[in-house]
BATI-732383 format. One record per residue: residue in one letter; x, y, z of N, C-alpha, C in turn. Coordinates in Angstrom, 3 decimals. Example, Ala and Ser with C-alpha at 12.3 -4.5 7.8 and 13.67 -1.06 7.14 Angstrom:
> a|13.190|-5.690|7.800|12.300|-4.500|7.800|13.200|-3.300|7.800 .
> s|12.850|-2.250|7.080|13.670|-1.060|7.140|12.900|0.030|7.870 .
This chain:
> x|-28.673|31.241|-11.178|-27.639|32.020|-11.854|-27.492|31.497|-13.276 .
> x|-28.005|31.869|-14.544|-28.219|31.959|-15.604|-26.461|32.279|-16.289 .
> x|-25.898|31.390|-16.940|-24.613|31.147|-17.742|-25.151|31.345|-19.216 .
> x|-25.223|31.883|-20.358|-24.957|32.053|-21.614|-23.826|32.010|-22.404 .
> x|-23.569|30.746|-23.078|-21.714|30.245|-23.626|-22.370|30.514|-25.104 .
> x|-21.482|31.484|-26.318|-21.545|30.841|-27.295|-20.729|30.655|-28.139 .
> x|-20.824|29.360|-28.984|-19.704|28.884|-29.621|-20.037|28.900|-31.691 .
> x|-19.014|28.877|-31.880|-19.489|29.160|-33.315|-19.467|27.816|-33.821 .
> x|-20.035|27.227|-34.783|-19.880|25.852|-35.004|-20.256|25.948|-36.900 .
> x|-19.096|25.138|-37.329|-19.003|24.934|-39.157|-20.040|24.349|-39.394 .
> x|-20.379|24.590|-40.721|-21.489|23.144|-41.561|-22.438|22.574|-40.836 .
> x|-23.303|23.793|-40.514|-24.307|23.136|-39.785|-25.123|22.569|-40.784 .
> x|-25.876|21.324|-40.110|-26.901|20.876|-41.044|-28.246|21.792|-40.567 .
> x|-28.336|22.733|-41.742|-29.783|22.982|-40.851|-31.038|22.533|-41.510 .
> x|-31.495|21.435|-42.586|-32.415|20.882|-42.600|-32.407|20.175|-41.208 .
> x|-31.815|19.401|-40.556|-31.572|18.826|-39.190|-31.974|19.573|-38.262 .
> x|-31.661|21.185|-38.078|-31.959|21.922|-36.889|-33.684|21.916|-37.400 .
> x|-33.569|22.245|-38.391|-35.842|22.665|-38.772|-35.906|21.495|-38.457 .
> x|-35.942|20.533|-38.857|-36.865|19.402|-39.066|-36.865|18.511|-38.354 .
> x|-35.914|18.487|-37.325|-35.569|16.780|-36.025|-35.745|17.818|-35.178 .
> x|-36.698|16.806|-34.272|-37.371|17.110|-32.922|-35.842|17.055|-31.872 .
> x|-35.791|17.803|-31.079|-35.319|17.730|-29.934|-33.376|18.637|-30.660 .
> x|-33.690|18.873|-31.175|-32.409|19.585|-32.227|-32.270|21.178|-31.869 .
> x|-31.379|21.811|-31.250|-31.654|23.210|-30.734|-30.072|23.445|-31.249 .
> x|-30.237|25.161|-31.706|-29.351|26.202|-31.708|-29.155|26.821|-30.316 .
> x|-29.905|26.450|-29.408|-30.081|26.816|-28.134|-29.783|25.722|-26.968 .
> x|-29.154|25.398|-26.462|-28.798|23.945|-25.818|-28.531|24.392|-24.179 .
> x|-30.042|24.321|-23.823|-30.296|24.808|-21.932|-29.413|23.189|-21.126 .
> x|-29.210|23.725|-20.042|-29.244|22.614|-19.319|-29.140|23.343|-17.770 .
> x|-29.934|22.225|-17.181|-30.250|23.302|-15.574|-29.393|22.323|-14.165 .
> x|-28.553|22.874|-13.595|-28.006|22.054|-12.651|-28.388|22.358|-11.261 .
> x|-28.791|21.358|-10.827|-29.454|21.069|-9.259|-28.288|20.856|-8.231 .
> x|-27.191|21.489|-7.960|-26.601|20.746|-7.517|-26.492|20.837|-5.778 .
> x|-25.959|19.811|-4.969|-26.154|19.778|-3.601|-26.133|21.012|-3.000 .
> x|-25.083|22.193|-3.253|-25.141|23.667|-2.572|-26.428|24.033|-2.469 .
> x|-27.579|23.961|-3.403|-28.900|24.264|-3.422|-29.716|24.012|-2.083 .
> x|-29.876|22.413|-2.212|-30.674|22.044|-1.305|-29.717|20.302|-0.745 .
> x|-30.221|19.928|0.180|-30.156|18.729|0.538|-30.400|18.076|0.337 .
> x|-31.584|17.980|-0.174|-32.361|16.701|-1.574|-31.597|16.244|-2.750 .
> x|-30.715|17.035|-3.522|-30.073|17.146|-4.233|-28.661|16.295|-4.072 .
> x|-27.948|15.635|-4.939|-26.593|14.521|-4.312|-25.834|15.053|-5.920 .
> x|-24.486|15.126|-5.486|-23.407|15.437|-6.769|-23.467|14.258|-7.514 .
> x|-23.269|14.329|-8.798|-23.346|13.191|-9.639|-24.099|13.424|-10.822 .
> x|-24.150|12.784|-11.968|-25.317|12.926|-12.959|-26.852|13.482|-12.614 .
> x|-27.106|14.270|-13.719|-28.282|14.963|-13.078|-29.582|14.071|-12.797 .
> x|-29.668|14.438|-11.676|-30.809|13.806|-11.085|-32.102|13.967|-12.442 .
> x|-33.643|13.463|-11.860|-34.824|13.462|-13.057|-35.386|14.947|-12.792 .
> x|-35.607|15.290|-11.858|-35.631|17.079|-11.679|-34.938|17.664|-12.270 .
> x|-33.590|17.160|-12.520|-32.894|18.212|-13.283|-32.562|18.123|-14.612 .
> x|-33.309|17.086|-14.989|-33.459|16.590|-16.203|-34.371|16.788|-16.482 .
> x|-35.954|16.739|-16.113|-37.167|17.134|-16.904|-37.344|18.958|-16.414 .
> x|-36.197|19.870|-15.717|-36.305|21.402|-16.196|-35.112|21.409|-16.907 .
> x|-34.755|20.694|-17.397|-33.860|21.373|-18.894|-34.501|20.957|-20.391 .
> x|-35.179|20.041|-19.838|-36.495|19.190|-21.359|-37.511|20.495|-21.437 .
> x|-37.571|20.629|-20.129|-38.672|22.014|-20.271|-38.184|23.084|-20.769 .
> x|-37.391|23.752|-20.329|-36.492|24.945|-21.240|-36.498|24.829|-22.362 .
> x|-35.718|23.747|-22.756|-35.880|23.695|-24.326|-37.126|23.763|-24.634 .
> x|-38.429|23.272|-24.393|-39.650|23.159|-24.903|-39.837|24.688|-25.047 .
> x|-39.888|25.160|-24.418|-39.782|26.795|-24.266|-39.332|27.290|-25.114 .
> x|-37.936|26.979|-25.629|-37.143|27.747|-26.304|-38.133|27.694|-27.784 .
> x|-38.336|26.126|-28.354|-38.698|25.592|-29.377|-39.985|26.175|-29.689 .
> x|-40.897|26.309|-28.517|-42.373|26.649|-28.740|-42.314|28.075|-28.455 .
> x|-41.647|29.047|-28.231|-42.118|30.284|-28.161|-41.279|30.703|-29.258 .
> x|-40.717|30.453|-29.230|-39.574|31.179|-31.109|-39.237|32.082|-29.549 .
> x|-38.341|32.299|-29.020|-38.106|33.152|-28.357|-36.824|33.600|-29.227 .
> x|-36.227|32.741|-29.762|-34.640|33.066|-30.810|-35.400|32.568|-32.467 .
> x|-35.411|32.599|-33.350|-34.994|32.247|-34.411|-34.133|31.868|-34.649 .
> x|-33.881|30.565|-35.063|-32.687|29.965|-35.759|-32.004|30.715|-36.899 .
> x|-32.681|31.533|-37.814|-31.794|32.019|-39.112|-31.249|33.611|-38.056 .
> x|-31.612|33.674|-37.532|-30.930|34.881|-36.686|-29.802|33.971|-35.679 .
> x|-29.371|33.098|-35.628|-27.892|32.523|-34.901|-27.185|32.204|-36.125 .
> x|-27.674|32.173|-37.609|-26.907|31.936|-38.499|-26.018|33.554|-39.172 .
> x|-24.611|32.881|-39.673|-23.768|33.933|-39.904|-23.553|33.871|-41.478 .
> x|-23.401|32.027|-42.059|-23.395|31.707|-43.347|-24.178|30.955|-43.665 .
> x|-25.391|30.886|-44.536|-26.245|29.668|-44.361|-25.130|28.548|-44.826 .
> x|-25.541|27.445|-44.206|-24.057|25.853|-44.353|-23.264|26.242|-44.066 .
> x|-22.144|27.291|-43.740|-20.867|27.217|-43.645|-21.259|27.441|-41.631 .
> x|-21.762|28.419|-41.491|-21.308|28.928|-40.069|-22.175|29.374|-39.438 .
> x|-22.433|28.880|-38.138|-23.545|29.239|-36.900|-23.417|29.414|-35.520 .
> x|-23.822|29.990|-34.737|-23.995|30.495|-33.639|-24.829|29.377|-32.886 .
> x|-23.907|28.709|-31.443|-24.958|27.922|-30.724|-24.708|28.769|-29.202 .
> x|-26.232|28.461|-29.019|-25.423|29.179|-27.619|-26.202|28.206|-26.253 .
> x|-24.850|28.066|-25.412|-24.995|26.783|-24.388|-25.821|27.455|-23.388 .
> x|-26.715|27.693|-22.706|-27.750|28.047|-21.622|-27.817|26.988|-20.097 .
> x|-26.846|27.536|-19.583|-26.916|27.059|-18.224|-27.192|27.689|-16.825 .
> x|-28.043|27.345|-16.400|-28.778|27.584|-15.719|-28.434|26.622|-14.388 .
> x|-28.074|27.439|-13.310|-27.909|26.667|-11.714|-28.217|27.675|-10.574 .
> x|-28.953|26.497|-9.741|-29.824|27.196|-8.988|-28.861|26.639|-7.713 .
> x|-28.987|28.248|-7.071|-27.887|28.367|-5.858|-28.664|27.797|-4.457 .
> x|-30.335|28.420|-4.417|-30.861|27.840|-2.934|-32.348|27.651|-3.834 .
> x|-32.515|26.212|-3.616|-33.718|25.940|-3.922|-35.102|25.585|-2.982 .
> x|-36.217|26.025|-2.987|-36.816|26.260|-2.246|-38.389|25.916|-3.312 .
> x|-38.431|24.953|-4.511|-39.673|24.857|-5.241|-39.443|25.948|-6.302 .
> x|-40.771|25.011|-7.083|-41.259|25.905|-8.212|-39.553|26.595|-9.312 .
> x|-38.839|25.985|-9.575|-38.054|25.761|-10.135|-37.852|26.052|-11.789 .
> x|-39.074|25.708|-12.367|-39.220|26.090|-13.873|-39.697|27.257|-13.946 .
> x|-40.234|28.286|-12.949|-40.425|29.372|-13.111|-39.348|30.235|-13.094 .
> x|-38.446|29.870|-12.205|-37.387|30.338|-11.922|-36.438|30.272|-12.932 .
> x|-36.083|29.488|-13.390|-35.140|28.944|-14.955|-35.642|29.857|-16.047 .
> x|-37.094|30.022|-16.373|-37.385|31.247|-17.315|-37.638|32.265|-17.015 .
> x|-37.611|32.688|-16.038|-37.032|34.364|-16.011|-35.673|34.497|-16.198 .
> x|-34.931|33.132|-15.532|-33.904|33.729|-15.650|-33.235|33.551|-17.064 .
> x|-33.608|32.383|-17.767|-33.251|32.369|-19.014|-33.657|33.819|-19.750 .
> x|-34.784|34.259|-20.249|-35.064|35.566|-21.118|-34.204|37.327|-20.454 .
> x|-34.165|36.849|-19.108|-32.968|38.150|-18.407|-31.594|37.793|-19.145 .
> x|-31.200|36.359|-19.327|-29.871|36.080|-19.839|-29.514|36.447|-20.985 .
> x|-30.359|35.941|-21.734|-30.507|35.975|-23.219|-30.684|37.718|-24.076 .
> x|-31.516|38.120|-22.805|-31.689|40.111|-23.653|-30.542|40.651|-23.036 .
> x|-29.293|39.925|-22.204|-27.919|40.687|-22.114|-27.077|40.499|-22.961 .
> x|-27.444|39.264|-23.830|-26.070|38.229|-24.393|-25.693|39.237|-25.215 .
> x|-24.550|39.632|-25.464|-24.106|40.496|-26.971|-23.005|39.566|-27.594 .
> x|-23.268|39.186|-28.877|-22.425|38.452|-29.661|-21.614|39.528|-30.456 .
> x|-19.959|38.551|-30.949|-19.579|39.805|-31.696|-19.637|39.621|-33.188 .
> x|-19.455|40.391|-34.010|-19.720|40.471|-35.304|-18.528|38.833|-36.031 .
> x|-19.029|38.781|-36.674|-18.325|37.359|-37.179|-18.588|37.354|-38.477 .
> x|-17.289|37.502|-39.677|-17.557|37.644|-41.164|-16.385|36.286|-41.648 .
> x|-17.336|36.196|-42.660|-16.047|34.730|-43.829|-15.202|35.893|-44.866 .
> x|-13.845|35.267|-44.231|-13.088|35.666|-45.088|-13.097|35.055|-46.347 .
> x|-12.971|35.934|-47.815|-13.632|34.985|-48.621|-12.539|34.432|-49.238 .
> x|-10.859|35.076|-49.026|-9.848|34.597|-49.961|-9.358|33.220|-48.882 .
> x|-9.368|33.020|-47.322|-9.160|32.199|-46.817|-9.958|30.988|-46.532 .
> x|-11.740|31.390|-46.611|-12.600|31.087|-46.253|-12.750|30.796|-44.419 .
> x|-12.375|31.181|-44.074|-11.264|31.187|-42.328|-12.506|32.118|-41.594 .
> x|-13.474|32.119|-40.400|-13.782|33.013|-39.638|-13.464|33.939|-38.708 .
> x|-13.695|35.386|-39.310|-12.550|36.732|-38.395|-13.988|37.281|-38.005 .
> x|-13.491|37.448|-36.265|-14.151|37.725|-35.261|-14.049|39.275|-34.480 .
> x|-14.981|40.297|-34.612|-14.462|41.426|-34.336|-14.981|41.891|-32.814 .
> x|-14.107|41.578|-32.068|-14.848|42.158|-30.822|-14.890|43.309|-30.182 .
> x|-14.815|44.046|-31.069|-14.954|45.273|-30.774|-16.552|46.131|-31.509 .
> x|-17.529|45.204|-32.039|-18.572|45.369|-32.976|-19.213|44.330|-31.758 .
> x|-20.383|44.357|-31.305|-21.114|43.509|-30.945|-22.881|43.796|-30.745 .
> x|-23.598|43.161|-31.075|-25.298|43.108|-30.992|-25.471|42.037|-30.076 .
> x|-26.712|42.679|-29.592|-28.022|42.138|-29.119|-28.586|40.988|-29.180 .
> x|-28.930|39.588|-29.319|-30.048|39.045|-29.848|-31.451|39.313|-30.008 .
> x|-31.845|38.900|-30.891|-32.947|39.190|-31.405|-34.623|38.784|-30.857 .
> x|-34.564|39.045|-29.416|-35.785|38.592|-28.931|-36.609|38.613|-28.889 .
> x|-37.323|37.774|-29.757|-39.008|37.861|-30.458|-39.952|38.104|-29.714 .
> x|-39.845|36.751|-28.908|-41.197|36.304|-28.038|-40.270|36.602|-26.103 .
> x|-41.363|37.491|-25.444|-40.821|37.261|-24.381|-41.831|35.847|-23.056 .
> x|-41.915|34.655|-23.218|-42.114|33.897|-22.318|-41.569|33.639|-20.901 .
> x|-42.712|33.939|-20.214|-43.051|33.758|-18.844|-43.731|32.770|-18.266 .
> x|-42.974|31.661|-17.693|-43.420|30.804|-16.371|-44.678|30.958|-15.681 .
> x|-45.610|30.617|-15.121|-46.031|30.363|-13.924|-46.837|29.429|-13.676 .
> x|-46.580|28.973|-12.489|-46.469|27.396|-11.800|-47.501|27.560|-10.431 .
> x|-48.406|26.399|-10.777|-49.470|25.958|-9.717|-49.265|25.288|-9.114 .
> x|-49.605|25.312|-7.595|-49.664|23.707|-7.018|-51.358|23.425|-6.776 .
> x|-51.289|21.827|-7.014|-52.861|21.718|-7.096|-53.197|20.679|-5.744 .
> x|-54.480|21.285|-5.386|-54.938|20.486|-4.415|-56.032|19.947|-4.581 .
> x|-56.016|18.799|-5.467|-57.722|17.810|-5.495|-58.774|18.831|-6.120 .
> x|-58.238|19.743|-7.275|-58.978|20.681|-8.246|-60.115|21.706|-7.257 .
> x|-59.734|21.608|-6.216|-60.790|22.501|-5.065|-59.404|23.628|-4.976 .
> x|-57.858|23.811|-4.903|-57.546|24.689|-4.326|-56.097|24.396|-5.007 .
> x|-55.733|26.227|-5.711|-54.690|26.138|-6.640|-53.546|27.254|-5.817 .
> x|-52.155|26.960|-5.377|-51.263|28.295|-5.194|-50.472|28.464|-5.935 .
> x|-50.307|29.484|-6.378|-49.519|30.287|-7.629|-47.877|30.225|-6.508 .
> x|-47.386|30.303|-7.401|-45.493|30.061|-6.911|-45.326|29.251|-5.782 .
> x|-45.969|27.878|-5.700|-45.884|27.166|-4.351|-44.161|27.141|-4.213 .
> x|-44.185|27.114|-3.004|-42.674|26.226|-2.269|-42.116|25.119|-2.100 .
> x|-41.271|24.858|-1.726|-41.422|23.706|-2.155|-41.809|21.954|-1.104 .
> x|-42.268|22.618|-0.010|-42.947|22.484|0.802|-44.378|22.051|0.557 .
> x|-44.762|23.172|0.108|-46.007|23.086|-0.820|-46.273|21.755|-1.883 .
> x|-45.231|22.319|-2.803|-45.009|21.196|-4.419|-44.964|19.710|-3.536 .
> x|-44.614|19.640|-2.495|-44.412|18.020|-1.291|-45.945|17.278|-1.734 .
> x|-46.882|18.482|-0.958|-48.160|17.896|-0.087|-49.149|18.311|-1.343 .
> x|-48.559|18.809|-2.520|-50.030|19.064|-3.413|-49.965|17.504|-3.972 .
> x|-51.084|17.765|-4.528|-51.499|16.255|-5.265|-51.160|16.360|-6.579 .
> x|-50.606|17.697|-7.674|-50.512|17.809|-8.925|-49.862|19.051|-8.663 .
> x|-48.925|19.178|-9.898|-48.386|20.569|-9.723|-48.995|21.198|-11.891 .
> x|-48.925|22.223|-11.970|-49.147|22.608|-13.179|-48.977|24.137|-13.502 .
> x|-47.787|23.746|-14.893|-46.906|25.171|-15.128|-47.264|25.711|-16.438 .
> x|-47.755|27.125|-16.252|-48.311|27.834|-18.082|-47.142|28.720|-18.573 .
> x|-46.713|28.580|-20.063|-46.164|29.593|-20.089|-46.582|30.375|-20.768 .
> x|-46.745|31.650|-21.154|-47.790|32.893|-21.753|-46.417|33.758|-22.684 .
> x|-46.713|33.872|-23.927|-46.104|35.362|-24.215|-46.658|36.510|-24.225 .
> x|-46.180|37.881|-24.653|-46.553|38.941|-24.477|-47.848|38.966|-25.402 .
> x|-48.164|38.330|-26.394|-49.061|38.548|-26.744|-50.547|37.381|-26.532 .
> x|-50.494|36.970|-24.850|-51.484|36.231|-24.656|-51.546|34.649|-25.367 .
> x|-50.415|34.145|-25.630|-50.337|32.932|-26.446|-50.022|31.857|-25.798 .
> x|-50.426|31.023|-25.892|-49.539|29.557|-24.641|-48.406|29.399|-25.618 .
> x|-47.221|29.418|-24.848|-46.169|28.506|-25.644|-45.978|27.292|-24.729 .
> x|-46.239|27.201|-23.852|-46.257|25.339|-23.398|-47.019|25.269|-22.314 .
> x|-47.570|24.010|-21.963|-48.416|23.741|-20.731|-47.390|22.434|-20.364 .
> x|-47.139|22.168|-18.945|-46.541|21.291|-18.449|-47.313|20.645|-17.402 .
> x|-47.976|19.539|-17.094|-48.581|18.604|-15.991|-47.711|17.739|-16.344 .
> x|-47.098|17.173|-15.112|-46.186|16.003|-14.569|-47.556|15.398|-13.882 .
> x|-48.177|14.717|-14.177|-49.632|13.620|-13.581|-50.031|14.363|-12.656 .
> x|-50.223|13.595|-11.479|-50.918|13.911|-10.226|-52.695|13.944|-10.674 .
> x|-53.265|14.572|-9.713|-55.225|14.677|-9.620|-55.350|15.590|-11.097 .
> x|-55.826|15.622|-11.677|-56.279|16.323|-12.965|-57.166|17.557|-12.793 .
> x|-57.562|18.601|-13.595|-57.959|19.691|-13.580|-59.587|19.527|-14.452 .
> x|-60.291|20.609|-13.925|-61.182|20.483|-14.897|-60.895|21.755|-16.030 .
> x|-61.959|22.075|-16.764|-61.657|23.017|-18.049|-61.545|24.411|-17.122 .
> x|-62.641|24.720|-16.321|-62.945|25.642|-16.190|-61.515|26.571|-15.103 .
> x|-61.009|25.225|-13.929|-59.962|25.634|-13.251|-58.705|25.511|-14.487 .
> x|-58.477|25.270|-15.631|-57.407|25.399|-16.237|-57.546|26.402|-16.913 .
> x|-58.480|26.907|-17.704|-58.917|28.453|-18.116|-58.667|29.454|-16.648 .
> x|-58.846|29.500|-15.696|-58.672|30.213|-14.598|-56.829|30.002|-14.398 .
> x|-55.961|29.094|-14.672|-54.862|29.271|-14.396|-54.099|30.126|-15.659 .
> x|-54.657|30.028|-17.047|-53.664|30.457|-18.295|-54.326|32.290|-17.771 .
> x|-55.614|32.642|-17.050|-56.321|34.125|-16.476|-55.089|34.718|-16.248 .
> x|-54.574|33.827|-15.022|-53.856|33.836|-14.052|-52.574|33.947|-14.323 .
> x|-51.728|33.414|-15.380|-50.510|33.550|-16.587|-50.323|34.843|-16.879 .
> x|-51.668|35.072|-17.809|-51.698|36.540|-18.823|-51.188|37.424|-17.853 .
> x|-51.539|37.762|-16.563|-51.659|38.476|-15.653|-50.319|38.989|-14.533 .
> x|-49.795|37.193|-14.520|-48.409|37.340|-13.834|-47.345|37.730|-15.241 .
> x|-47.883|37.563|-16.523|-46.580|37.906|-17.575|-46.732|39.420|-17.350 .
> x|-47.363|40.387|-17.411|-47.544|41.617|-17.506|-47.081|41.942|-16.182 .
> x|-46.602|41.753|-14.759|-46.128|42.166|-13.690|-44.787|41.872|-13.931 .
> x|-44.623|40.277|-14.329|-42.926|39.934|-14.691|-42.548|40.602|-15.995 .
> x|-43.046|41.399|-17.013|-42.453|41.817|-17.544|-41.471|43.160|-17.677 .
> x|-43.364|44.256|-16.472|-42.632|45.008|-16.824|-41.337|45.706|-15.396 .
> x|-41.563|44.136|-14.484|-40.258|44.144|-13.611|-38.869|43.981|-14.603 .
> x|-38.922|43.117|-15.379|-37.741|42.683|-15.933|-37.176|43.670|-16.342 .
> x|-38.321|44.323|-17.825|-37.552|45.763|-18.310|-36.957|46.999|-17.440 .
> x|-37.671|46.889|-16.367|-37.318|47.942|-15.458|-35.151|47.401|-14.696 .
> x|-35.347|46.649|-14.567|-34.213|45.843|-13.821|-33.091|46.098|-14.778 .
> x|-33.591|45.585|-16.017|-32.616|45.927|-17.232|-32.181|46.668|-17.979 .
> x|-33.234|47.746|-17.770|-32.918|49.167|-18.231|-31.879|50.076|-17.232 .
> x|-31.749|49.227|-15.589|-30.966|50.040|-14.935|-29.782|49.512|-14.907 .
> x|-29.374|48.580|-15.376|-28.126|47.669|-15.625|-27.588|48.422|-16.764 .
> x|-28.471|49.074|-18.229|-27.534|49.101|-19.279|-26.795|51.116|-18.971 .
> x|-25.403|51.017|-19.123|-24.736|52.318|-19.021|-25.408|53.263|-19.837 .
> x|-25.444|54.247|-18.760|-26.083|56.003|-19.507|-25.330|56.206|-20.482 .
């Protein structure tokens, strides 16, 4: 279940947002929490639920899925952050696939409202009765291998599966055939030819997940 918060925030530095690594207008975070699964314990986020919110962001950063000067309202005075939370109700594996669909479904609903500087107060007036879209460039899509000793790969393992493989490995593809991130957490290694056969295998699941998504979302928005 995909949460989208956004908050307006003064004086941003944005040489800081371009130029420092790990710096987002976009600030994911994914919660694992016990309702999910049993593996899972309340408390600070576990390393699962900490290396799929490192991943999100990687996502966010490497696909331009937002532009930063498109969350801006004043360059230096005033910006748009928006908090991306993401919690998974029954978990069952394969987890980062799941987080980006549901992130890019979240994100093509968000409507922000119009936000202008008053110039005799310098004060921000918020009209919510005016609201847009974000501006979604790149649409990136997930999909996640489990590997077995480079002889035998399953696309959306379980998490059952993700247990007994020896390596797991996640591509993400945009619409126009591009990697925006590759993720291996260790395990047995791949050769060239089975990792060219998994990004095949990407191109292929983005074009089924996409044009599910549009379909889903086109029946959500009012006639």
């Amino acid at each position: 279940m995909p949460l989208i918060k956004g908050m307006l925030i003064e004086r941003p530095s944005f040489r800081s947002y371009f130029h420092s690594c790990g710096v987002f207008l976009s600030v994911p975070n994914v919660d694992l929490p016990p309702l999910c699964s049993s593996r899972f314990r309340s408390g600070p986020p576990g390393e699962e639920a900490q290396v799929a919110s490192q991943f999100i962001a990687d996502v966010i950063e490497n696909s331009q899925i937002i532009q930063k000067e498109d969350l801006c309202i004043s360059s230096g005075k005033l910006a748009w952050v928006l908090y991306c939370d993401l919690i998974c109700l029954d978990y069952d594996g394969n987890i980062l696939d799941a987080c980006t669909f549901a992130l890019l479904a979240a994100l093509k609903n968000v409507q922000l409202p119009e936000v202008s500087i008053n110039e005799e107060t310098s004060l921000a007036e918020v009209n919510l009765k005016k609201k847009s879209f974000l501006n979604i460039r790149t649409h990136p899509v997930a999909t996640s291998f489990a590997v077995f000793d480079d002889t035998l790969l399953i696309v959306d393992p379980t998490g059952e599966e993700e247990r007994l493989a020896t390596g797991t490995l996640t591509v993400v593809m945009d619409e126009e055939g591009r990697l925006s991130c590759l993720h291996k957490p260790g395990g047995s290694g791949l050769t060239g030819a089975k990792l060219q056969d998994c990004m095949s295998r990407a191109v292929t699941r983005h074009k089924e997940v996409k044009t599910l998504m549009d379909e889903v979302i086109k029946s959500m928005k009012p006639k």
